[in-house]
Steps between C-alpha positions, in 0.01 A plus 500: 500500500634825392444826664482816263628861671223753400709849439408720795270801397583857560247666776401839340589770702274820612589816334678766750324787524658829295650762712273817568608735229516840614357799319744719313526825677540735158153385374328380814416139330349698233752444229463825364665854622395851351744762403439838397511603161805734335469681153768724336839547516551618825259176610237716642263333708099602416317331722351211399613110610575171289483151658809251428606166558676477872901521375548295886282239450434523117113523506461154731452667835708293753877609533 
């Protein structure tokens, strides 16, 4: 009488839970960041904003 070995099977393991990802603190978790708007030579400001992507966290929102 022979006796066969059966390969042992691999137990899947739980996935470990991600870090916390903090919020980036140029954007606020936003991904986007407003700058004010220049014209002209002399880069004159005239009041009015434009929204951009984050340049810390490049538009994701965690740093």
């Amino acid at each position: 009488m022979t006796t066969e070995k059966k390969t042992p099977t691999r137990q899947p393991r739980s996935p470990k839970p991600a870090p916390a990802a903090e919020a980036c603190g140029t954007c606020d978790g936003s991904g986007e960041t407003t700058t004010a708007v220049r014209v002209g030579r002399k880069r004159r400001a005239i009041g009015a904003t434009q929204s951009g992507l984050c340049p810390d966290c490049l538009g994701i929102g965690t740093a």
